[in-house]
C-alpha positions, 0 to 999 in steps of 0.5 A: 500500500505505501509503494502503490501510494507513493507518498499519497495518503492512505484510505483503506477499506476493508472486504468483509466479503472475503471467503477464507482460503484455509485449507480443509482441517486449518482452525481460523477463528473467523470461520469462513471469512477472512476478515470480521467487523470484529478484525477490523476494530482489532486492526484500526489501531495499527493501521492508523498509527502510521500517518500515511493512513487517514482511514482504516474501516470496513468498505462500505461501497466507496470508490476505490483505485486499488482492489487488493483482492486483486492477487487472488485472480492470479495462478499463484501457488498460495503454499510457496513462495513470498506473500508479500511478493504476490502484491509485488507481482500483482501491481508492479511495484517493488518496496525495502522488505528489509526495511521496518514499515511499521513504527510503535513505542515499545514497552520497555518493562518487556527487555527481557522477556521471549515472547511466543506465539503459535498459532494452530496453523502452519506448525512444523511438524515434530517441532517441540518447544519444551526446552523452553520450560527452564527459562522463567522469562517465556511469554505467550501472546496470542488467544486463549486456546493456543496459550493454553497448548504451549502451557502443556509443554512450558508449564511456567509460560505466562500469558500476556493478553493484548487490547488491540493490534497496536498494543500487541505492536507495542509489546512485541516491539518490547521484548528481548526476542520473539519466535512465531509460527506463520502467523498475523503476530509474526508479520507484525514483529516482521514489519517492526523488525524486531529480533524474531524467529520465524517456525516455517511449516516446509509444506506451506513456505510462504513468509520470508523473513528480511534484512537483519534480526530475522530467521527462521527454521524447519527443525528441531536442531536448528531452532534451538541453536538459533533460540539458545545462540539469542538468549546469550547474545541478545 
């Protein structure tokens, strides 16, 4: 949106309409719709925190320039490759990826602190975060249903629950470093650019991490190395 506006300020409605593309088997909380009126007041926040926005609502039938629905008319394989770059291909535009695009005041209160978040869909399997449970500065950020299942194998794992897109901005923006699945709080600590460790679902490897303090992993090994290598260093 920033690289299709190009300088312009931003008014963006947002489609109700939208049937979810899950596959059959993925939990989603807006059942067949991709976006609620509950989504967007939870959304609003964030979105016009940035002054390029000076609307974020749902579409009510206003004109428009941009249809960004418009990369589903495209044959993309939606399990592989770079969401972002869809729009990317779709518009013919090109934006800094390794840049921030979203900037928020952080809680300080929350330096040393990893915080999770794991969605129920697009978790690598036979990926375990129990090695986690000796730490005592482990939070979770996400819905109760989900802290609950990580509390099973992290039994010290705090629960940290948010008002909004822009506090749960804020919080990750805080931390000491965040690990999440394929998931909206992990493109938040994405677009922030905080130290962040992305868990790729191989089946489904469509977000990337860019420029520096991001990585990711598929495996057991890997992911540990990479978590114990930030505790240390971070």
């Amino acid at each position: 949106m920033l690289a299709l506006a190009n300088d312009k300020n931003i008014e963006l409605y947002l489609d109700l309409s939208q049937k979810s593309m899950y596959p059959k088997g993925h939990k989603h909380y807006n059942g067949d719709k991709i976006l609620t009126p509950n989504s967007v007041e939870f959304l609003a926040p964030l979105i016009l925190s940035n002054p390029k926005f000076t609307i974020c609502k749902a579409h009510d039938n206003e004109a428009i320039d941009y249809d960004l629905n418009e990369f589903r008319r495209y044959p993309f394989d939606y399990r592989m490759g770079h969401i972002c770059r869809w729009y990317f291909f779709t518009f013919a535009v090109n934006y800094d990826l390794g840049k921030n695009w979203i900037s928020v005041t952080k809680k300080e209160e929350l330096s040393r602190e990893i915080i999770i978040s794991r969605s129920f869909r697009y978790r690598a399997p036979t990926i375990e975060y129990n090695f986690l449970a000796k730490f005592n500065n482990i939070s979770f950020i996400g819905l109760e249903d989900e802290y609950l299942d990580m509390k099973k194998v992290i039994p010290n794992l705090k629960h940290i629950k948010v008002l909004n897109a822009l506090d749960l901005a804020q919080t990750i923006a805080g931390c000491k470093f965040f690990i999440g699945n394929q998931s909206f709080s992990f493109a938040v600590a994405e677009a922030i650019k905080v130290k962040r460790v992305l868990e790729v679902c191989y089946e489904t490897p469509n977000v990337i991490p860019e420029g520096q303090n991001g990585y990711d992993f598929c495996f057991q090994p890997q992911f540990e190395k990479i978590v114990m290598d930030l505790i240390h260093n971070a």
